[in-house]
VEXDREN-2710 file (C-alpha; in Angstrom, 1 decimal):
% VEXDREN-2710
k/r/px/py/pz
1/UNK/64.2/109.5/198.2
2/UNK/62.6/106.9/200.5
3/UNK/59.8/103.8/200.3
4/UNK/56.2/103.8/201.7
5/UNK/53.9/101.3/202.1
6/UNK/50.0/102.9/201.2
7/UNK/47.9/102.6/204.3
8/UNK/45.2/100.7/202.0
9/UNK/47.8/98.1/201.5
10/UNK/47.1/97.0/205.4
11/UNK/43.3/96.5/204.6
12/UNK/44.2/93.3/202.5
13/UNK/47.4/92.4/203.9
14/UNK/47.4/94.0/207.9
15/UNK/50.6/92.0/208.5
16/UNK/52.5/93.2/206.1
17/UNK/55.7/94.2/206.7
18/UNK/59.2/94.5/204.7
19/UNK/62.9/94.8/205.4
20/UNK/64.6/97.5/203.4
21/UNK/68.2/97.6/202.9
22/UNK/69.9/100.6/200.4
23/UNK/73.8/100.7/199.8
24/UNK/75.6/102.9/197.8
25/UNK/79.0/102.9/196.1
26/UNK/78.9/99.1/195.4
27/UNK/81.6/97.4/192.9
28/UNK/79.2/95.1/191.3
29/UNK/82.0/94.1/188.2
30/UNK/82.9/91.1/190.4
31/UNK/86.7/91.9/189.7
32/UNK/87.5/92.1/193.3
33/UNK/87.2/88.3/193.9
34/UNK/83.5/89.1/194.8
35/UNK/82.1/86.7/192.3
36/UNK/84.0/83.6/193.9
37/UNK/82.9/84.4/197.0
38/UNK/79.0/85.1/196.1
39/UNK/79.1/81.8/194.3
40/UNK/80.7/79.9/196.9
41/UNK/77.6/81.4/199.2
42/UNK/75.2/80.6/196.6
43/UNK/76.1/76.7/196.3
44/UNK/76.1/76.9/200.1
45/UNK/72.4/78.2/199.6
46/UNK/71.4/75.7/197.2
47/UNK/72.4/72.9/199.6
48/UNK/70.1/73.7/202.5
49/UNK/66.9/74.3/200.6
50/UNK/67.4/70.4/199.1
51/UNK/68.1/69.9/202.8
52/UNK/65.4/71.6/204.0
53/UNK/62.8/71.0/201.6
54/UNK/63.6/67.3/200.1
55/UNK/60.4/65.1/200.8
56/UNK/57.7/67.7/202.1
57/UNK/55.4/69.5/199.7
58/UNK/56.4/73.0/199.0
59/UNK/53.2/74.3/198.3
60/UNK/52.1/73.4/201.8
61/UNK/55.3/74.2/203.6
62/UNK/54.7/77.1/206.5
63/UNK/57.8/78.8/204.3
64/UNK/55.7/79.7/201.4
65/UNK/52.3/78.5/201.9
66/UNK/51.9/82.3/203.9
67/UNK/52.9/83.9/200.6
68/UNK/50.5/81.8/198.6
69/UNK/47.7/82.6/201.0
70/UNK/48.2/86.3/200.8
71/UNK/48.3/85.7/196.7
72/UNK/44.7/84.3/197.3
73/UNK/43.9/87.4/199.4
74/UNK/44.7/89.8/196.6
75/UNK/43.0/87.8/194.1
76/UNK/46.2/85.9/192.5
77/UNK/46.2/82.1/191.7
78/UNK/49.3/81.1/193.2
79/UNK/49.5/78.0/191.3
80/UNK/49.8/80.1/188.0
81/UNK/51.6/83.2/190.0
82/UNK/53.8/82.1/192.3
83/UNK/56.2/84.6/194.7
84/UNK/59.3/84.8/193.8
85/UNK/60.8/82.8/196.5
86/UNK/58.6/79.8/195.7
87/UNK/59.8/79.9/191.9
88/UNK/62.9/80.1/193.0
89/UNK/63.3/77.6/195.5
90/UNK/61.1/75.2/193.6
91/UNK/63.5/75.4/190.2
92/UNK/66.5/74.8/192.5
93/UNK/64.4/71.7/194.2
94/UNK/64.0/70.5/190.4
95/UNK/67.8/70.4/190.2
96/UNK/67.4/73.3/187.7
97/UNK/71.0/75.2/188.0
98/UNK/70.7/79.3/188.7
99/UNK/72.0/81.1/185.9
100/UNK/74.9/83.5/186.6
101/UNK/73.8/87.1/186.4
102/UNK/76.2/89.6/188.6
103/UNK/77.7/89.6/191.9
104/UNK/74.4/91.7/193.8
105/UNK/71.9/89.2/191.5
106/UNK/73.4/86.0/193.2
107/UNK/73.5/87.4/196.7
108/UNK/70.6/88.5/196.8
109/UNK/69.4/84.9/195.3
110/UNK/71.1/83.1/198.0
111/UNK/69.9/85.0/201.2
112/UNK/66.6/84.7/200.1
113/UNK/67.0/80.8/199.7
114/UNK/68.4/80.8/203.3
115/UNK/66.1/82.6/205.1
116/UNK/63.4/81.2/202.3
117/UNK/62.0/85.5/201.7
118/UNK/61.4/87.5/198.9
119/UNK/64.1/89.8/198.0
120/UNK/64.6/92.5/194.9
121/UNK/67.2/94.5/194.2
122/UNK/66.3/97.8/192.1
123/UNK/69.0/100.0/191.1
124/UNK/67.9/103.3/192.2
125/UNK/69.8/105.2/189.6
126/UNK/67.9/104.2/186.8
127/UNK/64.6/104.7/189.1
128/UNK/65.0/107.9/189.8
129/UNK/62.7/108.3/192.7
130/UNK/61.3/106.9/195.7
131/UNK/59.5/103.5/195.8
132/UNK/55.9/102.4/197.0
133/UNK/53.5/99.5/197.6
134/UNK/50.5/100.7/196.7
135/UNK/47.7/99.5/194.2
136/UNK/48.6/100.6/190.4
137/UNK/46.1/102.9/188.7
138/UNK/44.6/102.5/184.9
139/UNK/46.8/102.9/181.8
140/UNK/50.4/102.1/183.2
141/UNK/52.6/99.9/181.1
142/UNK/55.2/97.1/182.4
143/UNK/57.7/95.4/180.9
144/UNK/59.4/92.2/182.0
145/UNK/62.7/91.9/183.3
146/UNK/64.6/90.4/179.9
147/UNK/61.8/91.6/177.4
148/UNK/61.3/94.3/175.6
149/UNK/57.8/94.7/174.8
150/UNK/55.9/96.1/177.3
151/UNK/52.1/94.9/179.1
152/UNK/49.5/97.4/180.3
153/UNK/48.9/96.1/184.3
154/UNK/45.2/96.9/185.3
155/UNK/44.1/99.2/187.8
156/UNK/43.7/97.5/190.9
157/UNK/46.9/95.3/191.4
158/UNK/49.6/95.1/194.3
159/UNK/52.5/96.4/193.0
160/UNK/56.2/97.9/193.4
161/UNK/56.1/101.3/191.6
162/UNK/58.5/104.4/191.5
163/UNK/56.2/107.2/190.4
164/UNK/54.3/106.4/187.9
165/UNK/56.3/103.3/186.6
166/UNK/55.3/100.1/187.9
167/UNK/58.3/98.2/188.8
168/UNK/56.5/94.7/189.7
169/UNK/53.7/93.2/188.9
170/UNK/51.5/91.1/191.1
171/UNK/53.8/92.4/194.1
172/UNK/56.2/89.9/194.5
173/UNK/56.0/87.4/191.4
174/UNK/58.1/89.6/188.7
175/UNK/60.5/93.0/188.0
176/UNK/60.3/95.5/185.5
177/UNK/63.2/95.5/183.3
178/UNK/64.1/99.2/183.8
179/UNK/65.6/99.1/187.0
180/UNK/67.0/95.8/187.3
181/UNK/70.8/95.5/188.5
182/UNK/73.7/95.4/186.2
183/UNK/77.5/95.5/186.4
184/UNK/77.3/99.1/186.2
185/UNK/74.1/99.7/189.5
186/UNK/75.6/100.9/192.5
187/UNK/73.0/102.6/194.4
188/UNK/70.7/99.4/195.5
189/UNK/67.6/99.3/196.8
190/UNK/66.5/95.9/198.3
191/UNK/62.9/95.1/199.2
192/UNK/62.7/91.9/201.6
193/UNK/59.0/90.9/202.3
194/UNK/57.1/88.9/204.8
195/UNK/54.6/89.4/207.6
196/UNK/54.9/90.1/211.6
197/UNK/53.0/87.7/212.7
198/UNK/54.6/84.8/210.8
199/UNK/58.3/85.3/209.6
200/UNK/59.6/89.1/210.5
201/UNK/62.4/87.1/212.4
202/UNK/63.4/85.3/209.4
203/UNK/63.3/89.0/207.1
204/UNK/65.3/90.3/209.9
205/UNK/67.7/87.8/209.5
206/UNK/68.3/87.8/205.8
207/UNK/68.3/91.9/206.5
208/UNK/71.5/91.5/208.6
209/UNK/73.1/89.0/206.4
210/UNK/73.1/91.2/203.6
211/UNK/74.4/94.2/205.0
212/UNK/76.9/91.9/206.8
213/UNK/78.1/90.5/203.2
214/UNK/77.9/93.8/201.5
215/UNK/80.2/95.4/203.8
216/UNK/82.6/91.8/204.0
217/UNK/82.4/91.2/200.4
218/UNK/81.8/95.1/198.8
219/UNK/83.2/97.3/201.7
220/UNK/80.0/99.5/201.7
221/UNK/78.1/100.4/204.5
222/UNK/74.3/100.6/204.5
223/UNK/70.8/101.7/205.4
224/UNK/68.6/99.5/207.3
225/UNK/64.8/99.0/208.4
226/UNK/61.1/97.5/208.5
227/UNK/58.6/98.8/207.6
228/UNK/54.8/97.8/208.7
229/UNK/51.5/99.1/209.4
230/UNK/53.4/101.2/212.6
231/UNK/55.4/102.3/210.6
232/UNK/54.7/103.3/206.9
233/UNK/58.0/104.6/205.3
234/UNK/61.5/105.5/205.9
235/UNK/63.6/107.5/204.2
236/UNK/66.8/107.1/202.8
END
């Protein structure tokens, strides 16, 4: 089991690069006073991107506008497909309140408004396989996190896919269903994107954080790396 980044990804995207944590044996029920703490962290979260982002237009903020360009690069409006971090930090800018989900869900939601990244979390378990970026291939089906009816995605697209199975579509702008973290996921997988040459320090960052908090908070230990046009997969 492991992740890879296709070489042909690079063509488009050269600067491409993404932090990968995995941990295993997580307690993700939130009865071990995890929850209260993960919220607390997740308030804390919420209060610097109004501090950070109050006043300035998001769109056009260094934070996200390099995400937006490299939507434009593959061919994605951002405007009507946004990354994940910019729908997330713009619904928390429109005083829209996060929903609670689990434990893992609202960590991983509030590194990635700290350190203003994508992050994912895929529970490995129901994957089954090792994980790519690559560009998906005709016929394959997707269906959105909280539906039930799946989409064919056309050949051609950035995505996240185990196998055959596409897990995202559009790369970073939304999850497959199957896969997606529950009570019950305790083998993890979480994908942390940006690019070298404009925010690896700030995907390095939110990499340590979470390991450090998933030890603190979960008491596991865990698997880290980047992975980048040097360096194309790693294994875990």
């Amino acid at each position: 089991m492991g992740f890879r980044i296709e070489p042909d990804v690079f063509n488009v995207l050269p600067t491409l690069c993404i932090g990968v944590v995995v941990a295993d044996g997580i307690d993700n029920t939130g009865t071990k006073g995890t929850a209260e703490s993960v919220t607390r962290l997740l308030q804390e979260a919420v209060l610097q991107v109004n501090a950070k982002f109050r006043g300035t237009d998001l769109k056009t903020h260094p934070d996200i506008a390099c995400y937006r360009e490299a939507f434009r690069k593959l061919g994605y409006n951002p405007n009507k497909f946004p990354s994940s971090i910019e729908a997330l930090t713009s619904r928390v800018l429109k005083g829209h309140p996060l929903p609670y989900i689990n434990p893992i869900v609202n960590l991983v939601n509030a590194v990635s408004l700290k350190h203003s990244v994508p992050m994912g979390a895929h529970d490995l378990e129901a994957i089954g396989g090792s994980v790519s970026v690559r560009f998906s291939r005709s016929g394959k089906m997707f269906t959105p996190l909280g539906e039930v009816t799946a989409e064919e995605v056309p050949e051609g697209e950035l995505v996240y896919a185990a196998g055959d199975e596409i897990r995202t579509r559009r790369w970073i702008w939304r999850q497959n269903d199957k896969g997606k973290v529950t009570e019950s996921s305790s083998h993890i997988f979480f994908p942390i994107d940006g690019f070298t040459d404009i925010n690896r320090a700030a995907v390095e960052s939110a990499m340590d954080e979470l390991a450090e908090h998933l030890k603190t908070l979960f008491g596991v230990e865990t698997l880290r790396g980047v992975v980048d046009r040097d360096k194309m997969e790693m294994q875990f």
